[in-house]
Phi, psi and omega in degrees: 000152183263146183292353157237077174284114205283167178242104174288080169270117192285131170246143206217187196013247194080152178305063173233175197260053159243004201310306166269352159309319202279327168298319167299306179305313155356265194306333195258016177266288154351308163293343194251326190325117185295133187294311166320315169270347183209167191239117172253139176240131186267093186255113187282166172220126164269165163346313195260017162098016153275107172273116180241145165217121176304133192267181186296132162103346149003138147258175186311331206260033167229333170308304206282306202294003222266339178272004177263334189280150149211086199263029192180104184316352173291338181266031185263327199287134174253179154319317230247304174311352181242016158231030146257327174252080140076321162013135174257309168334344191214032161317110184256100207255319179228126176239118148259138227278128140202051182276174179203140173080186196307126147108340179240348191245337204251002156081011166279320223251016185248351167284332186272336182278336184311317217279341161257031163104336204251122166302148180215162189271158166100169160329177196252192160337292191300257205332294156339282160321288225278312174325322179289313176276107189260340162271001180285300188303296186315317174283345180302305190312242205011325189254340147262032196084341193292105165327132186209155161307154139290117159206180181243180173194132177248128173255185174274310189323285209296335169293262269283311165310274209259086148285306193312307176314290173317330188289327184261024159274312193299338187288315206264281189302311217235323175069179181262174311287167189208151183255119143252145190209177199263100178298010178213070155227123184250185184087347203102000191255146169080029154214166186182170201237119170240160192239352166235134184320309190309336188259037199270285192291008167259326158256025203264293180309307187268358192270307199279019152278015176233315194234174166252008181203153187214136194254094168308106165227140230255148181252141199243121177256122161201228181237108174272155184191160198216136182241118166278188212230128159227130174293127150290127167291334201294295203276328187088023161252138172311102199252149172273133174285187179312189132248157196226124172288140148267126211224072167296152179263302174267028176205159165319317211198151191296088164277184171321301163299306181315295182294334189236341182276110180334141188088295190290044149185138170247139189263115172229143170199117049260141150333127185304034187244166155334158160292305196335291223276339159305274200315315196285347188264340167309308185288311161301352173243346150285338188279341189268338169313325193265305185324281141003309195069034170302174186219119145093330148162184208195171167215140202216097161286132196208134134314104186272136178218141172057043184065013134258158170235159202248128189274113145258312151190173223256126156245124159313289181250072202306180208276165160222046176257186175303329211241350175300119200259014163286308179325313195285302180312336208276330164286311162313316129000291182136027189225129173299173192265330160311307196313293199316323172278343154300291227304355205250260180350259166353317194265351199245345166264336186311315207303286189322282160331335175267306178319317183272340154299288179337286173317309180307292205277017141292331190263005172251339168097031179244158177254000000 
């Protein structure tokens, strides 16, 4: 192996209900990493807010089992802290992201990396937030042309006065079926499509066990397809990869189960659409990549219904598990799932490199 070998710490899981997606992305990221070019360290976050980190060569069932152990006063201690004071033993040259959902997707665990210093792969801060608050996101695209669903948003205060009011503003605006879901959750959770008035206020009442706010949305029968997104490192511009349709078998709609169970869903790519309506959902998801101001790639979920398509929403950090379809497009492309992870590395240290001119010539009073 050559002795200068970046040192990658992959970080994975945190308190969110994506906690094992994102540990399944962890590991096939781990796995995929060329051995030659990085020294990979495996770094956990656990449900309860513990950053543990497992040395190079680690195995998977110590990664998963690591929020059940408490073996060490080290394992309070992290990657990303004992290389802010300096430590060599925990050099962190690149920490790559493959967290989901709140706290890892949502520009907190990307903010802590700005402020010591350490690259990282995926969006910045900004970018990170507004992707996550899908109702945020939805009005930025919108406001730039991007064709989005109707929807409203109910908080728990205004449920807690009125529920009867709201079920018949939802009834009245959106009619059955209608989608609700939690805005700043991903995977599929915490959300569902009822097709009879009776199941609005039973799942409305189990949605605010997740959020303080709940996202009313009209429901689109159409060809759902996801085009994912990758930066060129050279120029840094975005390019789309194929697109790929989704096709649940065992579910209404891509849930949770739908997205993660073998089987339960055929993925197919390229997508079954027009050149037209190709070209054209690629180009809705480069205008929403730059709109966000993603970084390093992204995947942009979208409905085709009547020759037009509808932006639903934006991943920072798409899924990297076996059943993840940015792997799959990224293949179908031409690219191994290793390229793919230079090329994610590579854009997080160029980023870092400007970021650090930039801050110099701020601290000189230059513009």
């Amino acid at each position: 192996m050559a002795p200068n070998r970046l040192n990658v710490a992959v970080i994975a899981g945190g308190p969110s209900a994506e906690h094992v997606v994102s540990l399944r992305s962890g590991e096939m990221v781990v796995r995929a990493l060329d051995k030659s070019k990085y020294r990979v360290k495996r770094v956990r976050i656990t449900p309860d807010g513990r950053w543990q980190s497992l040395p190079e060569g680690a195995k998977a069932i110590e990664w998963e089992e690591a929020s059940d152990r408490r073996p060490a006063p080290l394992e309070i201690e992290t990657a990303v802290a004992k290389a802010k004071s300096g430590a060599a033993s925990e050099k962190v040259d690149v920490a790559f992201l493959a967290m989901h959902g709140p706290y890892g997707e949502d520009g907190t665990v990307q903010g802590l990396l700005e402020t010591v210093g350490i690259p990282y792969t995926g969006s910045g801060v900004l970018a990170s937030a507004l992707a996550m608050d899908k109702v945020r996101c939805k009005e930025l695209v919108a406001y730039h042309g991007v064709r989005v669903p109707r929807h409203m948003v109910i908080d728990a205060e205004g449920w807690s006065r009125d529920a009867d009011t709201i079920v018949e503003t939802v009834l009245a605006e959106f009619g059955v079926p209608c989608v609700l879901k939690s805005p700043r959750l991903g995977s599929s959770l915490a959300m569902g499509i009822v097709v009879e008035p009776e199941q609005i206020e039973p799942l409305i009442a189990e949605l605010f066990e997740y959020d303080d706010e709940i996202m009313i949305e009209e429901h689109l029968a159409g060809t759902e397809i996801t085009c994912s997104v990758l930066d060129n490192v050279e120029t840094g511009e975005p390019m789309a990869l194929p697109l790929t349709e989704i096709v649940p078998k065992t579910s209404a709609y891509f849930d949770y189960e739908a997205k993660y169970t073998p089987g339960a869903t055929d993925e197919i790519t390229p997508a079954r659409v027009s050149d037209l309506i190709t070209r054209q959902a690629q180009q809705v998801a480069l205008d929403v990549h730059r709109i966000v101001g993603c970084f390093g790639l992204s995947r942009v979920d979208m409905i085709v219904k009547r020759g037009k398509i509808w932006f639903l929403e934006v991943n920072t950090i798409p899924g990297m598990t076996e059943q993840s379809l940015y792997p799959q497009a990224a293949e179908a492309a031409g690219f191994t799932f290793g390229q793919v992870l230079d090329h994610l590395i590579a854009g997080a240290q160029k980023r870092h490199a400007k970021q650090l001119k930039f801050k110099a010539r701020q601290a000189k009073g230059k513009t």
